[in-house]
C-alpha positions as CSV (number, residue, x, y, z in Angstrom):
1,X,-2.0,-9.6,16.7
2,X,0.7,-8.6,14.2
3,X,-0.3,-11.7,12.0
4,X,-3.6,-11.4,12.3
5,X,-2.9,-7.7,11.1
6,X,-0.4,-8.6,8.5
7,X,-3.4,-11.1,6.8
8,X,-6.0,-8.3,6.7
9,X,-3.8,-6.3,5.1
10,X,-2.8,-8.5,2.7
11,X,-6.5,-9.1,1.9
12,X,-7.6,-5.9,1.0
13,X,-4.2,-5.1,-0.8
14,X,-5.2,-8.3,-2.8
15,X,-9.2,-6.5,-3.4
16,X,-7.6,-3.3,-5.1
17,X,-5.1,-5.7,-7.5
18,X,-8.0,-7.6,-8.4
19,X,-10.0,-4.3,-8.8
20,X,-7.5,-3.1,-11.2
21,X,-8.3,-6.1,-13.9
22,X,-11.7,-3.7,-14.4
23,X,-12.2,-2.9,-17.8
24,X,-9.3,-4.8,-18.7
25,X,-10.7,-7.6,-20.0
26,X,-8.6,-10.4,-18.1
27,X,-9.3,-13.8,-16.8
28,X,-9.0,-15.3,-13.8
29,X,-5.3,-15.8,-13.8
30,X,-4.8,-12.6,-14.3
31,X,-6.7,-11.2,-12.3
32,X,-5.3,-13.2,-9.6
33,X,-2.0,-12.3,-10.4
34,X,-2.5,-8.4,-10.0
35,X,-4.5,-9.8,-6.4
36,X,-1.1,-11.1,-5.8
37,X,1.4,-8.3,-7.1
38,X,-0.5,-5.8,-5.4
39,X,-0.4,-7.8,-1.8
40,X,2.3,-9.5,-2.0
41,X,5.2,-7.3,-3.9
42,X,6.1,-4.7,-1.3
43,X,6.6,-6.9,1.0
44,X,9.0,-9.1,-1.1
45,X,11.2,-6.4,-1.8
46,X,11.8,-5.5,1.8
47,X,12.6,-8.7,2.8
48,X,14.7,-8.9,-0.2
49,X,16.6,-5.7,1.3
50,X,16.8,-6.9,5.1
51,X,17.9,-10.6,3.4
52,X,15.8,-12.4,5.3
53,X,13.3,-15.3,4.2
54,X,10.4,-13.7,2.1
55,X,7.7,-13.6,4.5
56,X,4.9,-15.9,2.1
57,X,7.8,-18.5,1.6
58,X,7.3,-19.7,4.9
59,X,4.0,-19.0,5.8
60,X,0.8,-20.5,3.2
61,X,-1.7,-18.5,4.5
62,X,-0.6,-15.2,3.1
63,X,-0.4,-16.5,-0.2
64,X,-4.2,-18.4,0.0
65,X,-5.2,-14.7,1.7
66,X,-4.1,-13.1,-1.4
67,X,-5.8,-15.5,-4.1
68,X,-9.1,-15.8,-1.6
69,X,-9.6,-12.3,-1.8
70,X,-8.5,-12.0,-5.2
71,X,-11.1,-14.9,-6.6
72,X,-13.9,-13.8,-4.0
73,X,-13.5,-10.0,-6.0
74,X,-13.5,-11.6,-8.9
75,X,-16.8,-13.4,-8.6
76,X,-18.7,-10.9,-6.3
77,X,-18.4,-7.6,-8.7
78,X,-19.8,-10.0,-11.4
79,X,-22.8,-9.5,-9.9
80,X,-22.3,-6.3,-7.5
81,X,-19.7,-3.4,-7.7
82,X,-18.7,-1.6,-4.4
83,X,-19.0,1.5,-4.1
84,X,-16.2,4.0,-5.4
85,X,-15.8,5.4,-1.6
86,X,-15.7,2.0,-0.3
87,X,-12.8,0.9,-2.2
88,X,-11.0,3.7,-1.3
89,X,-11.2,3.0,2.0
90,X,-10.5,-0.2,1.4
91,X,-7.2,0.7,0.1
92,X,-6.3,3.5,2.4
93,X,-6.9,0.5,5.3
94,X,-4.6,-1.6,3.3
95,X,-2.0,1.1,2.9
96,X,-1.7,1.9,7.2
97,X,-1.4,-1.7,7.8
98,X,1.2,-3.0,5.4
99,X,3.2,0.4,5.8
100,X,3.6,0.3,9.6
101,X,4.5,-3.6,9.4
102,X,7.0,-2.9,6.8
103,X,8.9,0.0,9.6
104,X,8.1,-2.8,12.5
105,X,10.1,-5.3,10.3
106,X,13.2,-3.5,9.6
107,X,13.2,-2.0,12.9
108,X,13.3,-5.5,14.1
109,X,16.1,-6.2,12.3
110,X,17.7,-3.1,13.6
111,X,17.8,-0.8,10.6
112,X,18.3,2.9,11.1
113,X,15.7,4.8,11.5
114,X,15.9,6.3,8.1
115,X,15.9,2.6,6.2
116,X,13.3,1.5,8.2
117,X,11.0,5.2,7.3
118,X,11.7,4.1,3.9
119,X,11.0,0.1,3.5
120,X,7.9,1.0,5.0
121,X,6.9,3.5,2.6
122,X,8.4,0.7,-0.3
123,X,6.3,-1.7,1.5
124,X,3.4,0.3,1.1
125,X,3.5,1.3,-2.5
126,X,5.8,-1.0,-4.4
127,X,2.6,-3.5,-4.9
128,X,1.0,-0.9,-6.7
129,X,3.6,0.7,-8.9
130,X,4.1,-3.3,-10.1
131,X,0.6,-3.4,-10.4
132,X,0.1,-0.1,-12.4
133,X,3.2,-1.6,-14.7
134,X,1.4,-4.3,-15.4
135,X,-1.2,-2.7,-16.5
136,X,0.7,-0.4,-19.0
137,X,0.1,2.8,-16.5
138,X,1.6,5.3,-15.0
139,X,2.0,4.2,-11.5
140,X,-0.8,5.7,-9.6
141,X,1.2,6.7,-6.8
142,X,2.9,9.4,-9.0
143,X,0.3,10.7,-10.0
144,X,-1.0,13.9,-8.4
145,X,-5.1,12.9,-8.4
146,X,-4.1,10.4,-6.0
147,X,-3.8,12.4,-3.0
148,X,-1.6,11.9,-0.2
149,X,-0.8,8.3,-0.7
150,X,3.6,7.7,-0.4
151,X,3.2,11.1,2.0
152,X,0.7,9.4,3.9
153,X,3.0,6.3,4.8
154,X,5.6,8.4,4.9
155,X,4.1,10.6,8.3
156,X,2.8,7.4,9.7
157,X,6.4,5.6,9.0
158,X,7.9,8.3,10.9
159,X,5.4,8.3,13.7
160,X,6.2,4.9,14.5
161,X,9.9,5.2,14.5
162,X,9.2,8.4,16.9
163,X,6.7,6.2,19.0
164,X,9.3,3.2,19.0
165,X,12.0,5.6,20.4
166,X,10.5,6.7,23.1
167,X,10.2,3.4,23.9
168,X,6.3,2.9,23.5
169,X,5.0,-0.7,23.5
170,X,5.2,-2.4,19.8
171,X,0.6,-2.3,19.9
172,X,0.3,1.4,20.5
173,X,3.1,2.1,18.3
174,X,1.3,0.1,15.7
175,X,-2.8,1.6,16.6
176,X,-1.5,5.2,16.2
177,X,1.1,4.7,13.0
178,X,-2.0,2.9,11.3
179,X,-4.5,5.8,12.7
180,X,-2.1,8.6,11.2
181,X,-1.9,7.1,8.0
182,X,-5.3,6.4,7.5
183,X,-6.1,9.8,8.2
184,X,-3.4,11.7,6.0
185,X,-5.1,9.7,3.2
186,X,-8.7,10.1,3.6
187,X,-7.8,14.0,4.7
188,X,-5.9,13.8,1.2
189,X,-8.9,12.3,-0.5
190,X,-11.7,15.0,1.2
191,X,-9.6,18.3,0.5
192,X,-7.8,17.2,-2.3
193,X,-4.3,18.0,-0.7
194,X,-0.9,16.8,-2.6
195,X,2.2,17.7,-3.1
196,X,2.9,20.2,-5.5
197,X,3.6,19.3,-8.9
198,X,7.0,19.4,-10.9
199,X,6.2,22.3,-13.5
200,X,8.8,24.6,-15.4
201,X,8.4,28.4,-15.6
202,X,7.1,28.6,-19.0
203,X,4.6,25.3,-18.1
204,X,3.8,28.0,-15.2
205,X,2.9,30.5,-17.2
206,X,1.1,28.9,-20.1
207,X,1.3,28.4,-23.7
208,X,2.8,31.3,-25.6
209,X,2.2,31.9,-29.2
């Protein structure tokens, strides 16, 4: 199950990349090389923390899941664009699974608690910042528009660790890590909730003549 998991959720990681080339004017290549960044890159960096074989160095498929979904984006929206809602979703899906399979990783390897929280919140967003750096923008995960995204692995991160404690089996842990997650984002995306925003107190109270 955890593979099958881990492929889906390198597949729609690898739809938003691809997404990103919008307006961009790329080709193929790159498009398929944000697909990849985006789907690939957290997880790379965590295994480059734990030191332990790069998870798409041994295994093809997650590397011709990434470029499928990338290539079949690329040639589908040439002809029909999703919906904006439905690639939210898309990416919020993407987020739960590749955050909780980061924490099930490192806790695997026996990590603290704490390291695991965090490689699974790296795991989550670091395809993303790379992405957005690619593309010359401020990562979107900094930004404040985007709405419970980092927090949102965070909570589910730390749900897991809780779940894995009390010694639940590795599915359920998995099911309700994902479900928290999901929900903290599109809860974030309906009410518009975020953390608040780094201001001074003369940003606070406005311009002054």
């Amino acid at each position: 199950m955890l593979y099958v998991v881990g492929l889906l959720a390198v597949g729609f990681s690898a739809i938003t990349g691809a997404l990103a080339a919008e307006g961009r004017r790329m080709d193929l290549f790159g498009v398929l090389v944000l697909a990849l960044v985006t789907s690939l890159g957290g997880g790379t960096l965590r295994d480059l923390v734990l030191d332990v074989p790069v998870f798409w160095s041994t295994d093809d498929w997650f590397l011709w899941t990434g470029l499928a979904a990338g290539a079949l984006t690329f040639a589908t929206v040439r002809y029909w664009h999703p919906p904006h809602q439905f690639l939210l979703i898309a990416d919020a899906i993407g987020l739960a699974f590749v955050a909780v399979l980061g924490t099930e990783k490192a806790l695997a390897h026996e990590t603290t608690a704490t390291t695991a929280i965090v490689l699974g919140v790296v795991t989550g967003v670091a395809g993303g910042i790379l992405r957005d750096i690619l593309c010359g923008e401020v990562p979107l995960v900094f930004r404040r528009e985007t709405y419970f995204y980092a927090t949102a692995a965070f909570g589910g991160d730390l749900v897991f660790v809780l779940l894995h404690r009390a010694a639940f089996d590795r599915t359920t842990c998995l099911v309700v890590a994902a479900g928290v997650i999901l929900a903290l984002r599109l809860a974030g995306l309906r009410w518009k909730l975020a953390l608040p925003v780094f201001r001074t107190r003369g940003q606070d109270q406005g311009p002054t003549e």
